[in-house]
C-alpha positions in Angstrom: 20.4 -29.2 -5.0 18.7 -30.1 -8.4 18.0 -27.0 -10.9 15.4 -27.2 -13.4 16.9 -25.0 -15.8 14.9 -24.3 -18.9 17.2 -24.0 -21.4 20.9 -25.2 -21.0 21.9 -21.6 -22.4 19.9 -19.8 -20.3 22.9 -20.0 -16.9 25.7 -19.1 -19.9 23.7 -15.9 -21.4 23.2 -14.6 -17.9 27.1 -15.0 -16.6 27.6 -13.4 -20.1 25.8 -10.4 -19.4 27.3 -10.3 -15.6 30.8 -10.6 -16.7 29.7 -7.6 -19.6 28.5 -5.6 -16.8 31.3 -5.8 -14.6 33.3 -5.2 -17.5 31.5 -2.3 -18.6 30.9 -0.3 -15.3 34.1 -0.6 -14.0 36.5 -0.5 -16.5 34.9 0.7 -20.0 32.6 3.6 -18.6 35.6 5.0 -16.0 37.6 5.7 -19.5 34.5 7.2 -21.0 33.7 9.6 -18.1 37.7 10.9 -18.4 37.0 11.3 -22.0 33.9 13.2 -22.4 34.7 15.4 -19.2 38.3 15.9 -20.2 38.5 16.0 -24.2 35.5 15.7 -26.1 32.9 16.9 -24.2 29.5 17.3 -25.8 27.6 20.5 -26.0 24.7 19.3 -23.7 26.9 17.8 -21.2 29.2 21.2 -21.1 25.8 23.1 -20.2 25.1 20.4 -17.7 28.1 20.8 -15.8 28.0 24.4 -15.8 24.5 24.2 -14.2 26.3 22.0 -11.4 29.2 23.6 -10.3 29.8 20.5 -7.9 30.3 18.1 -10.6 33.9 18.1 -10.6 35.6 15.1 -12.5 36.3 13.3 -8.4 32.7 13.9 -8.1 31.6 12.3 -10.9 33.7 9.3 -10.9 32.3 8.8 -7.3 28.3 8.5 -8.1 29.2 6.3 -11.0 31.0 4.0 -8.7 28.3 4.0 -6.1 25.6 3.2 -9.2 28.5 0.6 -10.7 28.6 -1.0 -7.0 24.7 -1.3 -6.4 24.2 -2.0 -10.0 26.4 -5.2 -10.0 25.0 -6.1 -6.3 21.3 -5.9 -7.6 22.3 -7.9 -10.9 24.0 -10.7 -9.2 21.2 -11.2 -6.8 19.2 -10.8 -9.4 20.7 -13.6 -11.6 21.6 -15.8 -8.2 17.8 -15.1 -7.3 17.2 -16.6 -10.7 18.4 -19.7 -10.4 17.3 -20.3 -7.2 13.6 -19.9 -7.8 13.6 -22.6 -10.3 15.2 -25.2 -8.2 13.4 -28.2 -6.5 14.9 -27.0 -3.4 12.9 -23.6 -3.2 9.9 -24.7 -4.4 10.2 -27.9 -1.6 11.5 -25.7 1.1 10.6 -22.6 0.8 7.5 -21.5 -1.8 5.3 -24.4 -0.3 1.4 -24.5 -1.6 -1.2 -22.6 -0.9 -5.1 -22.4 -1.4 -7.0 -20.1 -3.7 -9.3 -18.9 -0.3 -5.8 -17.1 0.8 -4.9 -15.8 -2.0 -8.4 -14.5 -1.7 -8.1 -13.2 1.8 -4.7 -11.3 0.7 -7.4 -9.6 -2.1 -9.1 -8.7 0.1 -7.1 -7.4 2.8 -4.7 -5.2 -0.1 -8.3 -3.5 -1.8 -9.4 -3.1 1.4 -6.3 -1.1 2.9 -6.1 1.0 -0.5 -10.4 1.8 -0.5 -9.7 3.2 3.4 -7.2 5.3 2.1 -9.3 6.7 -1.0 -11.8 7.1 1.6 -10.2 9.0 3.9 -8.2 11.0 1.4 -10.0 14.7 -0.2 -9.3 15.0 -3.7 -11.7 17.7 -4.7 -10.3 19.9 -2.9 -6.8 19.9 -4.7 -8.8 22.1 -7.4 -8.3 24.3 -4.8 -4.8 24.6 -5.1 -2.5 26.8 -7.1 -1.8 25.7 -10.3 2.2 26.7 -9.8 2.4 24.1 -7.4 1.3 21.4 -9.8 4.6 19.1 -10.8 3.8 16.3 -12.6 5.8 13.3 -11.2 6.6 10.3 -13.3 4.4 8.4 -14.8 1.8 11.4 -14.2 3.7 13.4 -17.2 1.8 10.9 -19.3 -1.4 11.6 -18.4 -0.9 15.4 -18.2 -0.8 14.3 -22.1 -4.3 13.4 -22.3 -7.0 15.9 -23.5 -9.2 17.7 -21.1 -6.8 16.5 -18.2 -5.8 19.5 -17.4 -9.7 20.9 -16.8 -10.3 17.2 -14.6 -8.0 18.5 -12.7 -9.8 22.1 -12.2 -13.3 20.7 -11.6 -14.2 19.5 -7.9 -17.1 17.9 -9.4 -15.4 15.6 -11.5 -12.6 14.6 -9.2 -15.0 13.5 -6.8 -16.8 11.6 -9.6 -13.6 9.8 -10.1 -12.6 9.2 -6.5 -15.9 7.5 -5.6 -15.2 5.4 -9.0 -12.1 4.6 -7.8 -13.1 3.7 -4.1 -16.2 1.4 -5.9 -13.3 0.0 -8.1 -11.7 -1.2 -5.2 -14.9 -2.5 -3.1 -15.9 -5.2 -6.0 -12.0 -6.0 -6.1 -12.2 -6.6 -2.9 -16.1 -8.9 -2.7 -14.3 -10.4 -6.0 -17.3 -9.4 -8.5 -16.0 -9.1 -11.8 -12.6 -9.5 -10.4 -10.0 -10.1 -13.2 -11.6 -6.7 -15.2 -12.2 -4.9 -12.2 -8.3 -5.6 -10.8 -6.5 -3.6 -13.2 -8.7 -0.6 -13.3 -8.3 -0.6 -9.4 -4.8 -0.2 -9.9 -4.9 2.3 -12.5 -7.0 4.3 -10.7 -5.2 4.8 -7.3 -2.2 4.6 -9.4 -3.9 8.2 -10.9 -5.3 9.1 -7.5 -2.0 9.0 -5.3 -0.2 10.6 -8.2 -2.6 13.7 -8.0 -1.7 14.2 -4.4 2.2 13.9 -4.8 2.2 15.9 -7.8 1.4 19.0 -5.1 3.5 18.0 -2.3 6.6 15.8 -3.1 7.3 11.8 -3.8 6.0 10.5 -0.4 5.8 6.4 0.2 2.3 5.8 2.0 0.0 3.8 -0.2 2.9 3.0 -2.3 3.4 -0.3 -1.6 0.0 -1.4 -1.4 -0.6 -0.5 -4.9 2.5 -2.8 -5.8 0.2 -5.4 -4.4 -2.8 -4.8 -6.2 -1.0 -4.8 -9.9 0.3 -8.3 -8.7 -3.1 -9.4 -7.7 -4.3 -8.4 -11.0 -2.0 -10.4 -12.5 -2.8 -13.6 -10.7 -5.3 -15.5 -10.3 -7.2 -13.8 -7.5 -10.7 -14.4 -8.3 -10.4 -18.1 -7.3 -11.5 -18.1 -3.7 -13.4 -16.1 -1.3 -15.0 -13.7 -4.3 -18.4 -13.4 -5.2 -17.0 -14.8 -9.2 -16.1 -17.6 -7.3 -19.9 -18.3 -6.1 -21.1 -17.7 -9.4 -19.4 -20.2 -11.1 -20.2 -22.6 -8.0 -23.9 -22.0 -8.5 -23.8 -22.3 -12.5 -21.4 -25.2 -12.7 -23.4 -27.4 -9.7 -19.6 -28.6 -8.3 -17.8 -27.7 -5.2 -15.3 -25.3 -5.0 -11.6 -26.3 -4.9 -9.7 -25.6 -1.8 -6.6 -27.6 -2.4 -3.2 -26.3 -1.5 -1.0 -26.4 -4.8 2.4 -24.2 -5.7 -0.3 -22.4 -8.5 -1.3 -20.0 -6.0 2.0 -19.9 -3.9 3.3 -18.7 -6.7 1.3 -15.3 -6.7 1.1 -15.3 -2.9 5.5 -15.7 -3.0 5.5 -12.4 -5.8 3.2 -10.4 -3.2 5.8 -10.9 -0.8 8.4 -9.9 -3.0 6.8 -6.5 -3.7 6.3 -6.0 0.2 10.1 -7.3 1.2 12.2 -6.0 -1.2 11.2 -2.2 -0.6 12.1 -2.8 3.0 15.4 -3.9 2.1 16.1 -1.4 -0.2 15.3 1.2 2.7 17.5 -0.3 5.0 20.2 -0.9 1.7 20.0 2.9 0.8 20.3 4.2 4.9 24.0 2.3 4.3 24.5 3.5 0.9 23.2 7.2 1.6 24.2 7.7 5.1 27.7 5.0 5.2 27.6 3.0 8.1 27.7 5.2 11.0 23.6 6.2 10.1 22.5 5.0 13.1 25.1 7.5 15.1 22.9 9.3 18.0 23.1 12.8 16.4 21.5 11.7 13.0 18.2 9.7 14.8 17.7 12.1 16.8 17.6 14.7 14.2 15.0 12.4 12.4 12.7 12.1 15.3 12.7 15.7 16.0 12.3 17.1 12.4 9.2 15.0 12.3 8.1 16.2 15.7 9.0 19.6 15.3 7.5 20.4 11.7 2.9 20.5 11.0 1.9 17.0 10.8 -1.0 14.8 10.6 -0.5 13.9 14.6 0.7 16.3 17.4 2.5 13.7 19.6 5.9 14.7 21.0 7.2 11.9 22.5 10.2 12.1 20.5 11.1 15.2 22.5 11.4 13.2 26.0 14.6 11.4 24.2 16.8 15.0 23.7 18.7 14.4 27.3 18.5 10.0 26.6 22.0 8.4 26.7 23.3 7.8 22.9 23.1 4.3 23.4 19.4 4.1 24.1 18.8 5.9 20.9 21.7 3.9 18.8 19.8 1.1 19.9 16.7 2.0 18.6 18.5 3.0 14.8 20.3 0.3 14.5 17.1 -1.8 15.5 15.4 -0.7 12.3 18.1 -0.3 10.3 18.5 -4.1 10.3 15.1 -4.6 10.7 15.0 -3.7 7.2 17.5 -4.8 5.8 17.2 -8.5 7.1 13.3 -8.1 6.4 14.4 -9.9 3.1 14.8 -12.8 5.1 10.7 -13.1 5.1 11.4 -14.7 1.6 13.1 -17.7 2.7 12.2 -18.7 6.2 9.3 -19.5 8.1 10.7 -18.1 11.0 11.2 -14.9 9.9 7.8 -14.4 8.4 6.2 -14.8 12.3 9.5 -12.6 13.4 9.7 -10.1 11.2 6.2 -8.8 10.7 6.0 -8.1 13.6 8.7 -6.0 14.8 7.8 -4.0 12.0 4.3 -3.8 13.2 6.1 -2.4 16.6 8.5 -0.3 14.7 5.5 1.7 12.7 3.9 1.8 15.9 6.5 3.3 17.0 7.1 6.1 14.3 3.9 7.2 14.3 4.5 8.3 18.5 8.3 9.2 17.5 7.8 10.7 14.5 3.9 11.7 14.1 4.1 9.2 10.6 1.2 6.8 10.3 2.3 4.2 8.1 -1.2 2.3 8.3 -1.2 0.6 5.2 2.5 -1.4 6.3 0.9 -1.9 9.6 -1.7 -4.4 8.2 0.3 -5.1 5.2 2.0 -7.0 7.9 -1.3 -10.1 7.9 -0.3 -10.5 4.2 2.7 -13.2 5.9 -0.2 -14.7 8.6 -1.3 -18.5 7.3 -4.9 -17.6 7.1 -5.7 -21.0 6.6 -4.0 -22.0 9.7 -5.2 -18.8 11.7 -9.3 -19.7 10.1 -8.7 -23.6 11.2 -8.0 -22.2 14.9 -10.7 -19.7 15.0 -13.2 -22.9 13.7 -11.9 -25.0 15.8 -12.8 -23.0 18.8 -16.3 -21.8 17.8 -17.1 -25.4 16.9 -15.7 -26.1 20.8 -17.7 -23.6 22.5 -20.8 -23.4 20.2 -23.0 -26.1 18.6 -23.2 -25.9 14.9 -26.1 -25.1 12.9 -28.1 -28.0 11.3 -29.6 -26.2 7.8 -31.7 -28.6 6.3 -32.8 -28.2 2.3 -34.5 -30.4 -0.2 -31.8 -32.4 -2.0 -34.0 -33.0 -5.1 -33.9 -29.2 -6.1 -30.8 -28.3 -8.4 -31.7 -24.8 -7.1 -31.2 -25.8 -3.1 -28.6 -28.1 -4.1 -26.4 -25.4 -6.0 -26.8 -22.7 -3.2 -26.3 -25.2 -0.5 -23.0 -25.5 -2.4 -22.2 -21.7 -2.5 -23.1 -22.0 1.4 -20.7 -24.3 1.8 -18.0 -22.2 0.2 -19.0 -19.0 2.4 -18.7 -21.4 5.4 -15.0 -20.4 6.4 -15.1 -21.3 9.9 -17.4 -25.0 9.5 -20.0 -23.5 11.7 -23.3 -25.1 9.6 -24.2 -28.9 9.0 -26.2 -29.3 5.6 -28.6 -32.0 6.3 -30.2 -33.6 3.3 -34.2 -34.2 3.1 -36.9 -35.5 1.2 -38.7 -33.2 -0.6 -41.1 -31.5 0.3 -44.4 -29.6 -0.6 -43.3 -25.8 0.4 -39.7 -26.9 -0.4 -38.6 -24.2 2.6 -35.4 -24.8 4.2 -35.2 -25.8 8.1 -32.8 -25.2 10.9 -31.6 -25.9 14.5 -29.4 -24.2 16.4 -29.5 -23.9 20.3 -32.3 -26.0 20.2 -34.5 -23.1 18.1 -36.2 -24.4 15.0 -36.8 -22.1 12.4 -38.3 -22.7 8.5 -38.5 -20.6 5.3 -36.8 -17.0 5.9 -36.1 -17.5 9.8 -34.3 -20.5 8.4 -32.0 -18.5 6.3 -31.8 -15.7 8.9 -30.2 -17.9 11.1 -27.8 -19.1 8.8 -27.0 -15.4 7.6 -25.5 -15.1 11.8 -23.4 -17.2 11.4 -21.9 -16.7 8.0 -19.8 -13.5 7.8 -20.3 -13.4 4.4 -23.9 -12.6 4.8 -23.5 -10.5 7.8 -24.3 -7.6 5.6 -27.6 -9.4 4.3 -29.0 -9.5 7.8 -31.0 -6.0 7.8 -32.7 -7.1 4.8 -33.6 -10.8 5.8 -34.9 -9.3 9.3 -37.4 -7.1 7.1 -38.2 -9.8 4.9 -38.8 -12.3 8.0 -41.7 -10.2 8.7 -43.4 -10.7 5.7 -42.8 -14.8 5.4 -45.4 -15.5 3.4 -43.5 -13.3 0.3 -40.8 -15.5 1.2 -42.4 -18.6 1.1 -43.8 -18.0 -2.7 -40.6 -16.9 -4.0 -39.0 -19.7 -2.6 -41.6 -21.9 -4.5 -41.1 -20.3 -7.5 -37.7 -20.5 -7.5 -37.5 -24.1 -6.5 -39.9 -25.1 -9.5 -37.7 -23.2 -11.7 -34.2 -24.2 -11.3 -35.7 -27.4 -10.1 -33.2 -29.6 -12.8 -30.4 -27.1 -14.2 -28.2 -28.7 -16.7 -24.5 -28.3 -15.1 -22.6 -25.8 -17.2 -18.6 -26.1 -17.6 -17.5 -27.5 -14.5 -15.4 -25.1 -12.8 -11.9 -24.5 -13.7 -8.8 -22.6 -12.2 -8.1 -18.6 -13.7 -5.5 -18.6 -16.3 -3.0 -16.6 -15.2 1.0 -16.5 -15.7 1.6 -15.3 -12.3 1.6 -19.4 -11.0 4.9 -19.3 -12.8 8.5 -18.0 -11.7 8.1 -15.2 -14.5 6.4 -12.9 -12.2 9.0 -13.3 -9.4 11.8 -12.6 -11.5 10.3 -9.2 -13.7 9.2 -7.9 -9.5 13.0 -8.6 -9.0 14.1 -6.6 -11.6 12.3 -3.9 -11.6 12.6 -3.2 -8.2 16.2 -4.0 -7.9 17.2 -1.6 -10.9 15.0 1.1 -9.5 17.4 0.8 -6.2 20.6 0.2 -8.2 20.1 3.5 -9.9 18.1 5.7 -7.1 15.1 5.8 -9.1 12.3 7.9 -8.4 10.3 8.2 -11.0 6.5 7.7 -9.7 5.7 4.7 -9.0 9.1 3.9 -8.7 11.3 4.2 -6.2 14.6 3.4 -4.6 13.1 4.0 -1.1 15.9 6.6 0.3 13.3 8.2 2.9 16.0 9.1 5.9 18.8 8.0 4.1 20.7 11.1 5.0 22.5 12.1 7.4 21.9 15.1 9.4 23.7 17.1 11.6 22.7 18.4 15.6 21.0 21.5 13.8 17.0 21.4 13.2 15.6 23.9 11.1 11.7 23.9 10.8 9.2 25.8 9.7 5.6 27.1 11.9 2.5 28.9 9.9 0.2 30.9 11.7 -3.0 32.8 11.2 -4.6 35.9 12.3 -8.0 36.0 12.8 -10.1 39.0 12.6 -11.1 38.7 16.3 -7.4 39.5 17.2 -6.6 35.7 18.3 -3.4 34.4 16.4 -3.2 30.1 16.1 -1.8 27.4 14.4 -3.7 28.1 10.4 -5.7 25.8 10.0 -4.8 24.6 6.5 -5.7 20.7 6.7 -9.1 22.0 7.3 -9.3 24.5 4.6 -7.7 22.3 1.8 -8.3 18.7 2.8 -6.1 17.4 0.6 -3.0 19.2 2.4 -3.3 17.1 5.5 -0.8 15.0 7.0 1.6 18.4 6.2 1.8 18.4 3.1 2.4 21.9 2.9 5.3 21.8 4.2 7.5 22.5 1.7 5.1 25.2 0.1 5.7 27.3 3.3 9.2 27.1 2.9 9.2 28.7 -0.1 8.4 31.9 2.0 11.8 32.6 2.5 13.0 32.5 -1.2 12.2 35.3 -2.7 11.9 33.6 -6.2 9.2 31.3 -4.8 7.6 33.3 -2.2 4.8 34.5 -4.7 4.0 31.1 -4.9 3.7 30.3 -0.8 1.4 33.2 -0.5 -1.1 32.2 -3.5 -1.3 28.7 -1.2 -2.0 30.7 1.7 -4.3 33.2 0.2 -6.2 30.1 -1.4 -6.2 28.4 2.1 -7.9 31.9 3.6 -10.9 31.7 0.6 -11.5 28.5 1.3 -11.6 29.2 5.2 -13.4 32.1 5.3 -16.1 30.8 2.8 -17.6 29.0 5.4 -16.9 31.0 8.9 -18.2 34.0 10.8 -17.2 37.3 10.2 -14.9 37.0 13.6 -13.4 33.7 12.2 -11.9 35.1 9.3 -8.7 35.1 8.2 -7.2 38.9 7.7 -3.4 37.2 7.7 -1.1 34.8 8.0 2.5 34.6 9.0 5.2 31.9 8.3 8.2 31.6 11.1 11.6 29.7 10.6 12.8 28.1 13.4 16.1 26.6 14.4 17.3 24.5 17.2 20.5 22.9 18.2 19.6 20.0 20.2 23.1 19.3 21.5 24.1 22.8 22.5 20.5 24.2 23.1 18.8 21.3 24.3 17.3 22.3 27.3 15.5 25.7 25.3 11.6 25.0 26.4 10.6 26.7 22.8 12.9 24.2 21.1 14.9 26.5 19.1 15.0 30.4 18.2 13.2 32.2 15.7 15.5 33.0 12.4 13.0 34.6 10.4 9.5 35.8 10.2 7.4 36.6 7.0 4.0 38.0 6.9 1.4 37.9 4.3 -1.8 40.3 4.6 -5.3 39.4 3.4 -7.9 41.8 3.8 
């Protein structure tokens, strides 16, 4: 194996700072701990071990040898990671080449995934919410810093000024229009947008990785195929677009994959490291599946119940399955194989959470595509149209710079080869013609047809049907346009975005970042060490049920997803736990009371609220299991609102 090494320092300094590490975590900062806990310790870390009564010197020395362990595993991969990236060998064997119209499609694909999910989300209705249930997470402390934040986040009015800016953020990120400005502002802005929805439930993981994606995206050089940019600089430069494959854009396609892998890996790594070994163990999954089951969520399947009386095998099976599912999920970044394999068992594994565990992990479901060859995969698709179907002959006057140059940006749009530009002489309407199935058709029924059979301009068709109605309109502006960009001077001929993310650099700062954020079980928003499930749990389920009682005497499950929109997929969960602490019950039944308002705001008088009432449950699965109400009640509280 050849290494192209940089600098000839470069493997020395980072052996250095290995050894140092090694050095430091398990033999320097050992003597340190025994010093400050035993004979000199500090005034702030006195009151912080009072506050922890747990954090015994034993106890201590054990979390700083699991951080000194995963540290120095993350480093050296890190480092070994390093060198291997810049070798001849990876970029041969493994990194490959890729053209700019797949970097393009992932664009599209990751904006698309996150505008669904702005979409689908309700963020004016977290104004809604109690303002003791706000709790800034990470990176969202900043921004609590900002002037006026606090009153954006009070005003419906504005937050649903800013999440239609968001979601039209992400819709020219993903048609590519203005693309390398538009990128980061995408990012920023869901980046603000998820962290307003966690900052009122807790740290949860859906969209998470997604937006990983998208700041990649916006670092590369995204704009260069399959965006609307792109057809612009077609048209103004009068030269094709380039679809070669080259390592520029494997590079950025190889660090989107990183950012999709790694978290996997460091789920599976922090099951091990959280839950030892024996994670998988019967007892534990089952107490994972049920939990989910058991508690509100966005879905009310309950498969997961049908597996209480299943043999331990069947279930260990089904653990251990996606235990190393995710941990050899890594294996995406080096083999061929595994990037058909892989993708999709995990496809079949979030499939299957969301019936075992009422989770929908959509955006990981098609985050899976971003490992499909969509040139390979639009190559088949042509092939077979092109087999079945006879192509469209488009004919256009080759003297006009202005037929010439959008015959050009046809061309580009034409991802699956279905249209045959035929040249003519020119002519005295200058309209376009074409065949297809033996139907002629000139001027606008010309480019009607055309817009079938591009998807590009599938959305274009309502409008060219109206226009096709009214051909003579057509037929003048096509004249006028034809006379006036009849001989365009060719501007800059098109060139490639700069970007550094068609180097290694990228790779290697994705590395680090995300292995240091697992090495020291960081969860600081947006970063995470992915320990969903890492615990484990005994045969004992404890859940909590909230119900409501309506004026008309019928009690039901309260409907709080429908009062507060942005609670849904449970993520009130934890709120109405706080029922049974009497320190933060005051702050359950403010949710609740704000959850009646909203209800009864729009109701009839017989469809009011008048109460609500919050039940803890508990089950024992092993000793209990055949109980048809899955558990017994512990505790009731109610909460009156007249």
């Amino acid at each position: 194996m050849t290494f192209r090494i940089p600098s000839s320092k470069l493997p020395l300094r980072q052996l250095t700072f290995l050894l140092s590490w090694f050095l430091f975590v398990f033999v320097l900062a050992p003597i340190l701990i025994d010093y400050l806990y035993l004979e000199a310790t500090p005034a702030f870390v006195a009151d912080l071990l009072a506050k922890y009564p747990v954090a015994t010197l034993a106890y201590v020395h054990d979390q700083w040898f699991d951080i000194a362990m995963a540290s120095s595993l993350a480093f050296a991969l890190i480092v070994g990671l390093g060198f291997y990236l810049r070798s001849d060998s990876f970029e041969a064997k493994v990194l490959g080449k890729t053209t700019p119209q797949a970097l393009g499609a992932i664009r599209m694909l990751i904006c698309l995934i996150l505008l669904l999910n702005v979409l689908w989300e309700d963020l004016p209705s977290t104004a809604y919410i109690p303002r003791e249930m706000s709790k800034p997470i990470g990176i969202m402390n900043l921004f609590m810093l900002i002037p006026g934040f606090g009153a954006f986040l009070e005003n419906p009015v504005l937050l649903l000024l800013f999440q239609m800016t968001t979601a039209v953020l992400l819709f020219l990120g993903m048609i590519g229009l203005h693309t390398k400005k538009v990128l980061p502002f995408a990012a920023l802005g869901y980046l603000i947008f998820a962290g307003l929805f966690r900052q009122y439930s807790w740290f949860y993981h859906t969209g998470l990785i997604p937006l990983f994606t998208l700041i990649v995206l916006s670092l590369s050089p995204a704009a260069d195929g399959w965006s609307v940019d792109n057809f612009i600089k077609i048209w103004r430069s009068g030269s094709a677009s380039d679809t070669t494959a080259s390592t520029r854009y494997a590079w950025s396609r190889y660090a989107i994959w990183m950012v999709i892998a790694i978290p996997y890996v460091g789920a599976g790594l922090s099951k091990v490291r959280n839950g030892g070994l024996l994670w998988w163990d019967a007892v534990n999954f089952k107490h994972i599946m049920f939990y989910s089951t058991l508690r509100p969520m966005e879905f009310d399947f309950e498969w997961a119940l049908f597996f209480v009386n299943a043999p331990d095998y069947i279930i260990e099976v089904m653990a251990l399955s996606a235990i190393l599912g995710e941990i050899l999920y890594g294996s995406v970044l080096f083999s061929k194989r595994a990037r058909i394999i892989l993708p999709a068992t995990m496809f079949l594994m979030h499939v299957g959470i969301l019936f075992l565990q009422n989770i929908l992990f959509y955006d990981l479901i098609l985050l899976q595509l971003v490992f499909w060859d969509f040139t390979k995969f639009r190559q088949a698709i042509s092939t077979r149209l092109n087999a079945k179907y006879d192509r469209l002959q488009f004919g256009y006057d080759a003297s006009s710079d202005f037929w010439r140059r959008t015959v050009l940006v046809l061309t580009s749009m034409d991802i699956f080869d279905r249209v045959s530009f035929v040249k003519t002489l020119r002519t005295s309407d200058s309209l376009p013609k074409s065949d297809y199935r033996g139907q002629k058709h000139t001027g606008i029924s010309a480019v009607l047809s055309i817009a079938h059979v591009l998807p590009a301009l599938w959305v274009f068709v309502p409008i060219l049907y109206l226009g096709s109605k009214f051909p003579s309109i057509h037929a003048s502006l096509v004249q006028y346009l034809s006379q006036k960009y009849h001989n365009i001077p060719n501007t800059q001929a098109l060139q490639p975005t700069t970007s550094w993310a068609t180097t290694p650099k990228l790779c290697l700062v994705i590395l680090t970042i995300l292995g240091v954020s697992w090495a020291f079980k960081l969860e600081v928003y947006p970063l995470t060490a992915m320990q969903m499930f890492s615990r484990v749990r005994d045969n004992v389920v404890q859940y909590e049920l909230v119900y409501a009682e309506f004026a008309s005497g019928e009690q039901q499950r309260a409907p709080i997803e429908k009062s507060i929109g942005a609670m849904s997929d449970g993520r009130y969960r934890r709120v109405i736990k706080m029922a049974f602490d009497d320190k933060k019950k005051v702050r359950c039944e403010k949710f609740l009371r704000s959850c009646t308002d909203r209800w009864n705001e729009r109701v009839s008088e017989e469809e009011k609220i008048i109460g609500m009432k919050v039940e803890q449950w508990e089950w024992d699965f092993i000793g209990d299991k055949d109980n048809p109400n899955h558990g017994s009640l512990l505790n009731t509280v109610h909460f009156d609102f007249p």
